[in-house]
C-alpha positions as CSV (number, residue, x, y, z in Angstrom):
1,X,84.8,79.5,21.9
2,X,81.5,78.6,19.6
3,X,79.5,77.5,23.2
4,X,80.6,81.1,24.2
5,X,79.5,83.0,21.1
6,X,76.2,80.7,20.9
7,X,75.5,82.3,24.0
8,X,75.9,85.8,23.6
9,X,73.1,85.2,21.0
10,X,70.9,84.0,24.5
11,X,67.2,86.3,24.3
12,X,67.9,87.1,28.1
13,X,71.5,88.9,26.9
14,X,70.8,93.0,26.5
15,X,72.5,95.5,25.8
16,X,73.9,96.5,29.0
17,X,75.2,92.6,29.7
18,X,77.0,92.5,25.9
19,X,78.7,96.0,27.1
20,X,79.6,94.7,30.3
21,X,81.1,91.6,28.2
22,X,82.7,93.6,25.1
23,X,84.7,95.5,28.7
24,X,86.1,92.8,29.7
25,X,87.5,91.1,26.2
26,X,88.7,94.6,25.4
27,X,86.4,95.0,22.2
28,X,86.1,98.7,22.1
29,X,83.3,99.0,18.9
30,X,79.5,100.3,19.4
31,X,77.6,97.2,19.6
32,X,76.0,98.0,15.9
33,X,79.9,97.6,14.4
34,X,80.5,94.3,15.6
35,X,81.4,91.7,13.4
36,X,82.1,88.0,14.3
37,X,86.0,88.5,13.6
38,X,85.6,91.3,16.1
39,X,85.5,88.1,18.7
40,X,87.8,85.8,17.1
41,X,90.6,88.1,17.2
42,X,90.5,88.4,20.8
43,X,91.4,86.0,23.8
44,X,87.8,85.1,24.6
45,X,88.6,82.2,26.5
46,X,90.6,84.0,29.1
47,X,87.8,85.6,29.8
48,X,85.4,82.6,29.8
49,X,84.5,82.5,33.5
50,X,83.7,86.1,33.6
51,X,81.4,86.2,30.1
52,X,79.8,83.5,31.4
53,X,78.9,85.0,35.0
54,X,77.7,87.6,32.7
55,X,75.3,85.8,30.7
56,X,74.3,83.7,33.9
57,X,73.3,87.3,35.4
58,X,71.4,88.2,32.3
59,X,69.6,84.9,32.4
60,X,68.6,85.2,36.5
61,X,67.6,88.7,34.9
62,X,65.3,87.9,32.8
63,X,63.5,84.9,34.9
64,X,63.1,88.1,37.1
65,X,61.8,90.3,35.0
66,X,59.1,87.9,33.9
67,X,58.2,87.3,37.5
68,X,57.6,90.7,37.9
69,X,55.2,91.4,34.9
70,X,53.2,88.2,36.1
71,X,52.8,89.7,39.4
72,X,52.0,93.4,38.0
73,X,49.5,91.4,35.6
74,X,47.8,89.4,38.5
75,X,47.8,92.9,41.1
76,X,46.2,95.2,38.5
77,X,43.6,92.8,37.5
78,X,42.3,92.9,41.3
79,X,39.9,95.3,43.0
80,X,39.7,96.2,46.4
81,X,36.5,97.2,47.9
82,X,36.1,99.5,51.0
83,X,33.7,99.3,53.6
């Protein structure tokens, strides 16, 4: 259970993907009232394979998003001339 909660702490988890986890475990608190025994108390590991496809999604996510900005960056640093 501590490799599972070490990852929910992951940079590429958001919002949305803790939702989408707190769903499945049956935690039903705003993510600003969560507390660590809010975790504990439930059967996370049942729910293992799923809050890790979450956090798997989160992380092909982010690897995502970054390729995007690089290729806004790169496209709106070039200029196009017209003949």
């Amino acid at each position: 259970m501590k490799k599972i909660i070490k990852e929910l702490k992951n940079d590429s988890v958001k919002e949305n993907h803790l939702k989408e986890i707190l769903q499945a475990i049956g935690i039903k608190k705003e993510i600003k009232e969560l507390i660590l025994k809010d975790f504990l108390d439930t059967e996370m590991l049942q729910f293992e394979k799923r809050i890790n496809d979450i956090i798997s999604q989160a992380a092909s996510q982010m690897i995502l998003e970054s390729m995007l900005n690089k290729i806004k960056e790169f496209w709106s640093t070039q200029s196009f001339e017209f003949f």
